[in-house]
MARRO-351342 format. One record per residue (C-alpha): x negated, y, z negated. Coordinates in Angstrom, 1 decimal, always signed. Layout:
! residues N
     c1     c2     c3
      X      Y      Z
...
***
This chain:
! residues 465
     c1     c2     c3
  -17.8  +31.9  +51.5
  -19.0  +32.4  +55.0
  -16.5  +31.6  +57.7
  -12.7  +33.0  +55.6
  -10.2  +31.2  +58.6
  -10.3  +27.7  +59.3
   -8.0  +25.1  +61.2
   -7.5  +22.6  +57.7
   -8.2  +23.7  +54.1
   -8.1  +20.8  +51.8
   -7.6  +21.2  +48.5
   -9.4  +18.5  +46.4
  -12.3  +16.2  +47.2
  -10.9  +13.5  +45.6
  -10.5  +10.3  +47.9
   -7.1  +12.0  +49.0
   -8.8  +15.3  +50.1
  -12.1  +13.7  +51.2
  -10.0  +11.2  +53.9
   -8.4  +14.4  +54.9
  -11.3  +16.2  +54.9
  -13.5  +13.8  +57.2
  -10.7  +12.6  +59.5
   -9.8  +16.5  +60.4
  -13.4  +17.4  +60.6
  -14.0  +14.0  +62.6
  -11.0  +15.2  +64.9
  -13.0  +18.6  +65.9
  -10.9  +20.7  +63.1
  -12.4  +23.5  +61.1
  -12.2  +22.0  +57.9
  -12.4  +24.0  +54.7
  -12.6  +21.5  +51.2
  -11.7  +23.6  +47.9
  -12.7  +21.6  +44.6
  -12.0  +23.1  +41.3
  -14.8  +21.7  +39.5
  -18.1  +22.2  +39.6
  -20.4  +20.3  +42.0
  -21.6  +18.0  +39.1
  -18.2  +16.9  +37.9
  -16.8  +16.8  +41.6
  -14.5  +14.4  +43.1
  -11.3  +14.0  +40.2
  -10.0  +11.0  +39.3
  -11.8   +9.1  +42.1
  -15.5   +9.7  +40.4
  -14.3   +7.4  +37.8
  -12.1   +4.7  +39.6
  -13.4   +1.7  +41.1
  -11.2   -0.4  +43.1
   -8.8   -0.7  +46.1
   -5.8   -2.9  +46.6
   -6.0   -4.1  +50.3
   -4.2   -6.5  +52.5
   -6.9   -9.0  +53.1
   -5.6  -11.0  +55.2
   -5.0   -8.2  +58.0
   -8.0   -6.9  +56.9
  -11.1   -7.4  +58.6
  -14.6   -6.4  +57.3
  -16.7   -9.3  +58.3
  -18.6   -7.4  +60.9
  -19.9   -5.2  +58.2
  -21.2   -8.4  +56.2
  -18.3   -8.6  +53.2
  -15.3  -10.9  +52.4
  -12.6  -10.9  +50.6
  -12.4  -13.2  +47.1
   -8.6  -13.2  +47.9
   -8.5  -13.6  +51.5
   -4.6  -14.5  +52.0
   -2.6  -11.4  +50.9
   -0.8  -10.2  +53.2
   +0.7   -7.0  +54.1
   +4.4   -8.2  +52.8
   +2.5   -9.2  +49.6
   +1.4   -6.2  +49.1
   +4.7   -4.3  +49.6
   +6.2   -6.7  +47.4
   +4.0   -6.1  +44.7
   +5.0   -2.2  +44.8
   +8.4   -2.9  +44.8
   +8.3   -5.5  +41.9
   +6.1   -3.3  +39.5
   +8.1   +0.1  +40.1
  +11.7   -1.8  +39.4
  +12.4   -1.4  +43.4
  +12.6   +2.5  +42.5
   +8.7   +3.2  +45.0
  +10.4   +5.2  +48.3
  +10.5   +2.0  +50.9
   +9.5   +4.2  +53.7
   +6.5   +5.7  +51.7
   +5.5   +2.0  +50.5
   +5.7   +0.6  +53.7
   +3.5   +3.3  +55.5
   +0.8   +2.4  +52.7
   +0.8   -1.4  +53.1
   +1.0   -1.5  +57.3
   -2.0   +1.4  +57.1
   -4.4   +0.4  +54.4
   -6.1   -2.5  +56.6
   -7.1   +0.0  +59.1
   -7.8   +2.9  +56.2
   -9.9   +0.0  +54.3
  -11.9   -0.6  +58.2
  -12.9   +3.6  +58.4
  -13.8   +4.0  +55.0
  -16.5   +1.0  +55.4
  -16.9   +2.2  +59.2
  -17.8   +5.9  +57.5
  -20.6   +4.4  +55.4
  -18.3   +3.6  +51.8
  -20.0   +0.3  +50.5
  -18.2   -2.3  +48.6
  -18.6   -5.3  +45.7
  -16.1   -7.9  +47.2
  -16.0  -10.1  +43.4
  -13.5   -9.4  +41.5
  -14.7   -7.8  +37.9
  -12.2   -9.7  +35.6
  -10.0  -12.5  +36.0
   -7.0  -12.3  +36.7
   -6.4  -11.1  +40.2
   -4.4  -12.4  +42.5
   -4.7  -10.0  +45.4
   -7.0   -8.5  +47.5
   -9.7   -6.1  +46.4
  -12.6   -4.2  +47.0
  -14.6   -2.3  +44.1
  -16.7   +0.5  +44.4
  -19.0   +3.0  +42.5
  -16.8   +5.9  +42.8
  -19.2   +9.0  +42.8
  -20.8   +7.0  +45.0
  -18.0   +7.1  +47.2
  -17.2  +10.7  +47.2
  -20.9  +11.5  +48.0
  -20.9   +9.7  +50.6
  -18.0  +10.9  +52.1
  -18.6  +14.2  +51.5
  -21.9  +14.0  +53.2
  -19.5  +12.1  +55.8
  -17.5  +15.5  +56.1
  -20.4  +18.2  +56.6
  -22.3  +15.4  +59.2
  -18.9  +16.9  +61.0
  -19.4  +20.3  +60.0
  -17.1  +20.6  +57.3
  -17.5  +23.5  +54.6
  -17.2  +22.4  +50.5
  -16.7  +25.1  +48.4
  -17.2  +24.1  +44.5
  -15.4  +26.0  +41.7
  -12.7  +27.0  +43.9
   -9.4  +27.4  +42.0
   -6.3  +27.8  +44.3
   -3.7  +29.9  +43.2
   -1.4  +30.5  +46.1
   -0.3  +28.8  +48.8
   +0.4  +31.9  +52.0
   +3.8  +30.8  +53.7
   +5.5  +33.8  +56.4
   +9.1  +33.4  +57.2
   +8.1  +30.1  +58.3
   +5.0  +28.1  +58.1
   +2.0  +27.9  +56.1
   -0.9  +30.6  +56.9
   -3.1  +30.4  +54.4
   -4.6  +30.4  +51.0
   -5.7  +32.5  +48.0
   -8.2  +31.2  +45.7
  -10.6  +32.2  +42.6
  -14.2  +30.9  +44.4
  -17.0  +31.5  +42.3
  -16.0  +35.0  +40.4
  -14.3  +35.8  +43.7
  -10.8  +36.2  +44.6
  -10.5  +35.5  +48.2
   -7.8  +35.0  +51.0
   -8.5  +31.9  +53.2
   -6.4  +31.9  +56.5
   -5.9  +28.3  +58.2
   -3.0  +27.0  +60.3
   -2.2  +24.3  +58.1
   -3.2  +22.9  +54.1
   -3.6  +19.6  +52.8
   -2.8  +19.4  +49.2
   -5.1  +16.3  +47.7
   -5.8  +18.3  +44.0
   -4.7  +14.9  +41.7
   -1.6  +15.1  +39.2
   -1.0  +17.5  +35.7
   -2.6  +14.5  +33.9
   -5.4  +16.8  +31.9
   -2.4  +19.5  +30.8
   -1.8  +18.5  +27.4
   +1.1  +21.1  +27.5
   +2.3  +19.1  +30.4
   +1.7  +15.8  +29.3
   +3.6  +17.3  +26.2
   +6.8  +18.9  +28.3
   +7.3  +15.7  +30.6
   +6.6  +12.6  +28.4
   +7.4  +13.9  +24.9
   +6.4  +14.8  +21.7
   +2.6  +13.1  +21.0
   +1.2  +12.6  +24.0
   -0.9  +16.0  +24.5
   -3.2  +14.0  +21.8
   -3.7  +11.1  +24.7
   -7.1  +10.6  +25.8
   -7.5  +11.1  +29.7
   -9.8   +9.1  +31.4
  -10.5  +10.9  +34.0
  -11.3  +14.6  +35.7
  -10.3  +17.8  +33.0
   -9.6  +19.5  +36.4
   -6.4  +18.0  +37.1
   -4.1  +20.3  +35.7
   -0.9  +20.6  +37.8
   -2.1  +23.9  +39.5
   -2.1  +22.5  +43.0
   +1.2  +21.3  +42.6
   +2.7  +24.3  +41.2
   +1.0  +26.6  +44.1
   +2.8  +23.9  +46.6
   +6.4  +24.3  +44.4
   +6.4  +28.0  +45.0
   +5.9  +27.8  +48.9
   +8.8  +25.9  +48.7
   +8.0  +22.1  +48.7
  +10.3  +19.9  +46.9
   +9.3  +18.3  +43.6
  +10.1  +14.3  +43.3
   +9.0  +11.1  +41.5
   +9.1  +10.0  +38.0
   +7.5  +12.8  +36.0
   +7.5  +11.3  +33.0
   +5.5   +8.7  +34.3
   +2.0   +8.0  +34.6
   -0.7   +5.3  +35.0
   -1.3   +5.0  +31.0
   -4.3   +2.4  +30.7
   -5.5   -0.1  +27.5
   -8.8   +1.9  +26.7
  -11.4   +1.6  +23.6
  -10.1   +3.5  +20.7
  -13.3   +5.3  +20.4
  -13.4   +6.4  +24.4
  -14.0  +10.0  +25.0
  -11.0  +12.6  +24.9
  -11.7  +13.3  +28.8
  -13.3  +12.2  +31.3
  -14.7   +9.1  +30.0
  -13.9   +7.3  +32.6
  -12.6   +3.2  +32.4
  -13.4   +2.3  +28.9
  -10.8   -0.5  +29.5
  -10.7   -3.8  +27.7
   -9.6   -6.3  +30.0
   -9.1  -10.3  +28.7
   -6.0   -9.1  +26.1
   -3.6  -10.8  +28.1
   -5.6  -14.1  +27.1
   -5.4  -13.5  +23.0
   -2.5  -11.0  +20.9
   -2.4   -7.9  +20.1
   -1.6   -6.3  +16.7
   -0.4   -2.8  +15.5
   -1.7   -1.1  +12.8
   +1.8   -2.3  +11.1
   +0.0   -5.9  +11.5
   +2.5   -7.1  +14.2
   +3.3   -8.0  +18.0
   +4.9   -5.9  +20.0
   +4.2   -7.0  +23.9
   +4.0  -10.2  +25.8
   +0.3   -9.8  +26.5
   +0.8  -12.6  +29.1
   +4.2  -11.4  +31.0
   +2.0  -11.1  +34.3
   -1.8  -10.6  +35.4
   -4.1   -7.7  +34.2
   -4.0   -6.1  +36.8
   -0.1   -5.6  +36.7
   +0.3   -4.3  +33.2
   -2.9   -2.4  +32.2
   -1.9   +0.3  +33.1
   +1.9   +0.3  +31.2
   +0.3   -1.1  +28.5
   -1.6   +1.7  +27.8
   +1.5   +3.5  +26.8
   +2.9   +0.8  +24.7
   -0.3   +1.1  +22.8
   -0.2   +4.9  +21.9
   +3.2   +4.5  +21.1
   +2.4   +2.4  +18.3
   +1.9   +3.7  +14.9
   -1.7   +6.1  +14.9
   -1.5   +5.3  +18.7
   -3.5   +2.3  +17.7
   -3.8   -1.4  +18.4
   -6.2   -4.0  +18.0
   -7.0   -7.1  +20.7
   -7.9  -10.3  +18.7
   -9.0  -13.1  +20.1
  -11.3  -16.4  +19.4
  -15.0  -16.9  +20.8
  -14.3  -19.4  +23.8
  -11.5  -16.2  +25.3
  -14.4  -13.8  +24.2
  -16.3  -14.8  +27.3
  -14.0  -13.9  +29.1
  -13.3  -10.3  +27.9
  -14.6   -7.5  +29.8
  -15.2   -4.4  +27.6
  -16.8   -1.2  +29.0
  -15.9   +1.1  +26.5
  -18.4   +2.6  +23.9
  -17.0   +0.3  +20.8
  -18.7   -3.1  +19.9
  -15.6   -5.4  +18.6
  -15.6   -6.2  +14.9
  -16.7   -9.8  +14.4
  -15.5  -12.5  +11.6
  -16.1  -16.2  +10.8
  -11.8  -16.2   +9.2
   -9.3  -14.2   +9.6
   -9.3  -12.8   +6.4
  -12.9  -11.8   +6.7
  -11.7  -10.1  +10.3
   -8.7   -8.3   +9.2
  -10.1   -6.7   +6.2
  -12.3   -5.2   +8.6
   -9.2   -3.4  +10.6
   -7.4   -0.4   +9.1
   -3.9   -2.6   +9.6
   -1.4   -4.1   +7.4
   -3.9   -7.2   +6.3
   -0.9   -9.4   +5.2
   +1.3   -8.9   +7.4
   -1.4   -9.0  +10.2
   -2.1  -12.8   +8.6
   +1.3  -14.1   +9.0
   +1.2  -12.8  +12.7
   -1.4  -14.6  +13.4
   -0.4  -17.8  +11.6
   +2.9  -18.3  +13.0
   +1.5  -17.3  +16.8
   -0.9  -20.0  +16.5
   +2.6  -22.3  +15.1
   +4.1  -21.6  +18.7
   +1.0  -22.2  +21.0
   +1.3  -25.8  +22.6
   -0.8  -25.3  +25.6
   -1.1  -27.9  +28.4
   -4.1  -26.6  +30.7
   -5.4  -23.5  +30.3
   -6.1  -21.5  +34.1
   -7.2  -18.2  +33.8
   -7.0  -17.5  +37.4
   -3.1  -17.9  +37.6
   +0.1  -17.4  +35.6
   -0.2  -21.2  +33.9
   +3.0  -21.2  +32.5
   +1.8  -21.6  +28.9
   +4.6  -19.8  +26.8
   +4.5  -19.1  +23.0
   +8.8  -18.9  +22.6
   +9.3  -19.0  +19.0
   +7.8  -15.9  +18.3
   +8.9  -12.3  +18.9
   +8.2  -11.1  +21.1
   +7.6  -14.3  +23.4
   +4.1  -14.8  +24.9
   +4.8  -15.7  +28.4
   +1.3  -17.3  +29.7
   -2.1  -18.3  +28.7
   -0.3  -18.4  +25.1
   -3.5  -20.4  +23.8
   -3.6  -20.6  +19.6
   -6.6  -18.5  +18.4
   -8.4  -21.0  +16.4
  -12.2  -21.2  +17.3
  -14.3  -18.8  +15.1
  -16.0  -16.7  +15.2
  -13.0  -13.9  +15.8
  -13.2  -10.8  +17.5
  -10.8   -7.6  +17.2
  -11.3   -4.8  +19.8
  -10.2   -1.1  +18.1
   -7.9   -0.1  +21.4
   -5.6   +3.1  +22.5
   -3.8   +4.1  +25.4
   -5.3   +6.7  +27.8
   -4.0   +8.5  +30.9
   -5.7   +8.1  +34.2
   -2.7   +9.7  +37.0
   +0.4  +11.2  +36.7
   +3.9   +9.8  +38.8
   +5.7  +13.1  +39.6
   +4.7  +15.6  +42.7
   +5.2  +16.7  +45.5
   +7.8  +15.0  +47.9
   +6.4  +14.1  +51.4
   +7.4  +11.9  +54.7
   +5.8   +8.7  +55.6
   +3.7  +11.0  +57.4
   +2.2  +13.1  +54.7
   +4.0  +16.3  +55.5
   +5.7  +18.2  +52.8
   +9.4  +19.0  +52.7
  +11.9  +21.4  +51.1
  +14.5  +20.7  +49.0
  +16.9  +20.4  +52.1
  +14.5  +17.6  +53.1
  +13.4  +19.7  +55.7
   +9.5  +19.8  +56.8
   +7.5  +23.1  +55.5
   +5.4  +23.4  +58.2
   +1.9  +23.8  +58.4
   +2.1  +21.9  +54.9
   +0.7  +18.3  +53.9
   +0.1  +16.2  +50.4
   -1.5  +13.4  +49.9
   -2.4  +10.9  +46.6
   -1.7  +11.8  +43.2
   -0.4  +15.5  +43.8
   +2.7  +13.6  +45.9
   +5.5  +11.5  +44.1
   +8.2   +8.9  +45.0
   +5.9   +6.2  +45.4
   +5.1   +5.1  +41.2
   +7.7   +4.7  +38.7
   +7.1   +2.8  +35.3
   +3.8   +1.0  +36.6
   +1.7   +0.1  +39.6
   +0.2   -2.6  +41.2
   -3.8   -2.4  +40.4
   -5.9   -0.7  +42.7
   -3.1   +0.9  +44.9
   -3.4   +4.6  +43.6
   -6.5   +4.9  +45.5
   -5.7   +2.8  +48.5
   -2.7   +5.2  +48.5
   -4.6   +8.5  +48.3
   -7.0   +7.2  +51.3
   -4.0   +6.0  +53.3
   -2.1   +9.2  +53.1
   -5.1  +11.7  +52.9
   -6.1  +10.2  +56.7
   -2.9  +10.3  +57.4
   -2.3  +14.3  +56.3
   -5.2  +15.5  +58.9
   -3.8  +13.5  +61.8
   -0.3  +15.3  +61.2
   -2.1  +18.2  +60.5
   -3.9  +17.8  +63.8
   -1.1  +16.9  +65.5
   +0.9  +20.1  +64.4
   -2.1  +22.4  +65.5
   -2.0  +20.8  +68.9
   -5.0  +21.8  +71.3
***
């Protein structure tokens, strides 16, 4: 593998290992990037993700020609939003690290070459984002990374993290049909969470959900984290937990990347039992996509169906492989579905019986509430009554995992006594303690570039000259 001791090896070249990558590189390290997938499928969960929750307003990318849609959230908004979605239970340390560092993250990223789409995709945002083709993003940061003379070594499977009596010294890792020892002074771990172990996803969230569909890399399988346990870092965060999306029911079983359907929060959703069973409209998309997604599996046949009338059509955004069925009644619609068709009626008749819209505003919560129903709708409760009717076949689907590897505010690992294991960083979706029960949209890989940058500094720092 040419050179076998560096200063850094990262492990991932997802956007967690990729900031680490080029910022150690870019800081005169000798950086080492080990991704376990082939060069074709390269980049984990961040080849298929597409946006970035940033702090607009401290943000400022005007001098590379883009604005903001949302150019008035703030850096309290953001922490806010963290704390809200995870019940208060995100580590306030960790969260505030994020929010105060992601304007200057967003500013290097863009300043490395990563180009953005400033309009939002969907309605239904309220904060500041910037979208992004994400192999797009990893190739150009990994061309960022050997401009700096970083090495990328592809179907590299690490296995053991080296630790003497005191600090990490190295590596040992199954490159190529090789198994090899790869000295360095200090590792960032960036390798994603155990989201594509069904045994895992089986152990930690229960009985059913190895049959979950994930959306993103088959790589991420909890090695990384496991190699990091047994060099003694601590384990933390919610590991029953994950970002569990609303996907098309006919999406791939892996790695078929968004296949969302946003615009449900506009119209109802059914079970297969023919009935209700969230507030579609309790807040905007981009707050409950991705805990609806497990509400939906855990409905009977981990089914659901999204059903809404032609003017809330237009503003549906599907990108799944599924056309919706299509009807001129609702009788003609449902005995379409494979769902309780009666009951499925009723539903539908006595939502409509609680809508009494004033204005409908996509763009906000409008405060239009459906009460006499169960459960309540809490906005955009509009009654579905234009034809034709549209019902959108839907499942839930697993894009990141909450539990890992516990870390300070600046990236480094610790021990179960809290104390440092040094020569030892994490970063993104291998660390936990900052999700619990959901996320605020677009923060998982704000997160992963935040903390990744901020692993090689520490890294750097901990090297010294």
């Amino acid at each position: 593998m040419g050179e076998d001791s560096y200063d850094v090896v990262v492990i991932g070249c997802g956007m967690a290992g990729l900031a680490a990558g080029v910022r150690a590189a870019e800081l005169g390290r000798d950086v080492a990037i080990l991704e376990k997938a082939p060069e074709d499928r390269r980049g984990g969960q961040t080849q298929f993700s597409e946006s970035f929750r940033v702090p607009s307003a401290a943000a400022d990318l005007s001098e590379y020609g883009y604005e903001f849609a949302v150019d008035d959230y703030t850096v309290d908004d953001f922490y806010d939003d963290i704390m809200d979605k995870t019940k208060g239970r995100a580590d306030p340390e960790l969260a505030r690290t994020l929010v105060e560092n992601a304007p200057e993250t967003i500013e290097w990223l863009t300043d490395h070459g990563v180009s953005w789409d400033m309009e939002p995709l969907a309605v239904g945002y309220v904060a500041g984002r910037t979208w992004c083709d994400g192999r797009e993003l990893v190739a150009t940061l990994i061309d960022r990374a050997r401009e700096h003379s970083a090495d990328v070594f592809y179907e590299a499977d690490v296995e053991r993290i080296r630790r003497d009596d005191t600090a990490v010294t190295g590596v040992e890792a199954m490159i190529g049909d090789e198994r090899q020892d790869v000295q360095c002074g200090a590792v960032v771990l960036a390798c994603g969470g155990y989201e594509s172990s069904s045994e895992r996803r089986a152990r930690y969230m229960g009985a059913g959900f190895d049959d979950m569909k994930v959306r993103g890399s088959r790589y991420n399988t909890g090695g990384g984290i496991d190699a990091a346990l047994d060099a003694g870092a601590a384990a933390t965060g919610q590991w029953s937990g994950a970002h569990m999306a609303l996907i098309d029911a006919n999406a791939p079983n892996v790695e078929g990347g968004a296949n969302r359907v946003d615009g449900y929060q506009y119209g109802v959703i059914l079970n297969t039992n023919g009935e209700r069973f969230v507030d579609e409209g309790q807040d905007a998309r981009a707050h409950t996509y991705a805990k609806f997604g497990r509400e939906v599996f855990q409905q009977p046949d981990h089914r659901a169906y999204i059903v809404v009338d032609d003017p809330i059509n237009d503003l549906v955004r599907a990108t799944g492989p599924s056309e919706p069925v299509t009807a001129e009644s609702f009788d003609a619609l449902v005995e379409q579905l494979a769902i309780d068709q009666e009951r499925a009626l009723d539903t539908l008749e006595r939502y409509n019986e609680a809508c009494n819209p004033d204005e409908f505003v996509p763009e906000v919560l409008d405060g239009n509430a459906a009460t006499d129903v169960t459960p309540p709708k809490t906005n955009w409760a509009l009654p579905i009554d234009n034809p034709p009717y549209y019902a959108y076949a839907i499942t839930g689907g697993i894009t990141f995992t909450f539990g890992g590897i516990e870390i300070t505010p600046r990236a480094e690992a610790v021990d179960g006594r809290g104390r440092v294991v040094p020569g030892l960083y994490a970063a993104g979706n291998s660390t936990g303690g900052l999700f619990h029960h959901n996320y605020p949209g677009g923060t998982g890989l704000m997160n992963a570039a935040v903390y990744g940058k901020l692993a090689a500094e520490s890294a750097d720092e901990y090297l010294g000259a």
